[in-house]
N, C-alpha and C positions, 0 to 999 in steps of 0.2 A: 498068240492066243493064251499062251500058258503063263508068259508074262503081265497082260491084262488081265487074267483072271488072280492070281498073285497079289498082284496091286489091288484089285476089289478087296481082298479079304484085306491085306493090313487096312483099308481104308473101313473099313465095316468096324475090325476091331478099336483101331483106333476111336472111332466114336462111341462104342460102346464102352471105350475106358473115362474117354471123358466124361460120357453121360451118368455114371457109375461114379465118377468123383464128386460133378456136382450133386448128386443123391447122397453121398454118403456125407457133406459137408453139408447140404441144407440139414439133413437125419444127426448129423452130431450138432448141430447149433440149435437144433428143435429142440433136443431130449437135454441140451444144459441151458436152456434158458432160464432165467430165475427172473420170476416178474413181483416175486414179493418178499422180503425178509420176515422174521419172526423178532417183534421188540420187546427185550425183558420190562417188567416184570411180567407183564398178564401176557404175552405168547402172542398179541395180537400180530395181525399183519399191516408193513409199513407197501408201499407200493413204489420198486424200483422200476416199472414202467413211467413214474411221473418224473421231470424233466427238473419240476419246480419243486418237487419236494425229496427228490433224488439225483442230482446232480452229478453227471461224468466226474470223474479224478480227471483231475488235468492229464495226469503221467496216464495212468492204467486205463483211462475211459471207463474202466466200470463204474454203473451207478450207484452213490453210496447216500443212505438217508442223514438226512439233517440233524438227526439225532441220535443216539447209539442208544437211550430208554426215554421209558415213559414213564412217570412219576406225579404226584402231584405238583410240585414245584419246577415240573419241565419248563422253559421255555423255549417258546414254538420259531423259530425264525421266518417260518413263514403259515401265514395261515388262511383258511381253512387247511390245518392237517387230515389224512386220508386214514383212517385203520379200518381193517378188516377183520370181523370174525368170521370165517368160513360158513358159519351155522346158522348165518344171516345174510340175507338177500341185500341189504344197504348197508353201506360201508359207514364208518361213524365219521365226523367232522368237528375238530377237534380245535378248541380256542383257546387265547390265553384271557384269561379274565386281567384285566388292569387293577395294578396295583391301588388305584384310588377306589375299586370297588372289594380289595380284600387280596386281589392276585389268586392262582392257582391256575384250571382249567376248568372248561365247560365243552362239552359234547354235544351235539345238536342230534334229538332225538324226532322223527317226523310225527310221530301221534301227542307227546309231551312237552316238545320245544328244546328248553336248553337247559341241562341239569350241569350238577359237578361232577368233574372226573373222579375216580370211575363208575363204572354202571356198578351196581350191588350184587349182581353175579359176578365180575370178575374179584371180589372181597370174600374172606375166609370168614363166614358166619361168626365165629366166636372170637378170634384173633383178631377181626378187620386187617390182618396183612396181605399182601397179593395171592391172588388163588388163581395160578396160568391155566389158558383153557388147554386142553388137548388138540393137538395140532394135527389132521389127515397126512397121511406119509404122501409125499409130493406137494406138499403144499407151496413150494416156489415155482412151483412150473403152471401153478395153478392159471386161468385164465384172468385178465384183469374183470374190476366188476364193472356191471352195469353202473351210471352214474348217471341221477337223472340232474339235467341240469336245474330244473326248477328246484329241486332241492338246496340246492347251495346258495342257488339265487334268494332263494326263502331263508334258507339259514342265516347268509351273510348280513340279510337285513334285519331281518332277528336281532342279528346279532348286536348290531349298529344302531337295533331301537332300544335294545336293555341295557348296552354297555356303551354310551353315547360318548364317554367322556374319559381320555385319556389320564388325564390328571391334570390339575393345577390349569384348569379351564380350556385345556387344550382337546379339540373336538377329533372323535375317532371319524377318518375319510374311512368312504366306503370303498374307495380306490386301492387301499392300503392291505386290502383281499383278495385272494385269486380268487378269479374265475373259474367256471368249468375245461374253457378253453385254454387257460394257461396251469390249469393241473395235468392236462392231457397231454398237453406240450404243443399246441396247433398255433401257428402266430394269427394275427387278426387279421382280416380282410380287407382291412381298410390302410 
């Protein structure tokens, strides 16, 4: 009996170590998740939960963004780009304007449509050089944003009605824009 009772306890403890490892290993991979970068110049947030615009390292698997800033002269490798400013509910979505229409970028804004990059808050009143917003302390851990998909879907066509034209008569596909479902990383159902 004393031996059966013996054996209940290391079997109690034992589970309670294990259970107590996956806790502490779900609790350390919660509290260092990083779902968003900060891109200089304007502070904005880049979104390392997307798949398509943040792409694993081959070697390290961490997600690393497409770009390392944001500029006027960026270009986007892949577009609609995602940025976030905390201090807003909608994430902006971010285009390259083609060079036979001037080049630079255009953001797709849901009450105004499609302006140049950047918005006139993130611009130094007097300088016009970059004016970074302030950033809330945790902001990589932050949660990814809502993303409505009609938005994109509205944007991209937007986008495809004002900027129809690659250059040198070469027609922008609408194919050549992600989707809501491949910024999320979801494959197609079909």
């Amino acid at each position: 009996m004393f031996i059966k009772k013996r054996l209940f306890q290391w079997e109690i403890t034992f589970i309670i170590i294990i259970f107590a490892a996956i806790l502490l290993l779900i609790g350390v991979n919660s509290a260092t998740a990083q779902y968003w970068q900060a891109l200089p110049p304007y502070n904005l947030l880049w979104p390392l939960w997307s798949p398509a615009l943040s792409p694993p390292d081959p070697v390290t698997g961490v997600p690393t963004p497409l770009v390392s800033a944001l500029t006027i002269g960026t270009i986007l490798p892949a577009q609609p780009a995602l940025l976030w400013d905390p201090s807003y509910t909608l994430p902006y979505l971010l285009y390259n304007i083609p060079r036979a229409y001037g080049g630079g970028m255009t953001y797709f804004d849901p009450y105004f449509g499609l302006n140049p990059w950047p918005p006139s808050y993130l611009l130094d009143p007097v300088t016009g050089s970059p004016d970074p917003i302030t950033l809330p302390s945790g902001f990589a851990a932050l949660s990814p944003t809502s993303l409505l998909d009609t938005s994109v879907y509205y944007a991209n066509l937007l986008y495809i009605s004002q900027y129809p034209y690659l250059g040198l008569g070469v027609l922008n596909p609408i194919t050549s824009l992600l989707t809501p479902g491949e910024i999320w990383g979801l494959t197609p159902l079909i």
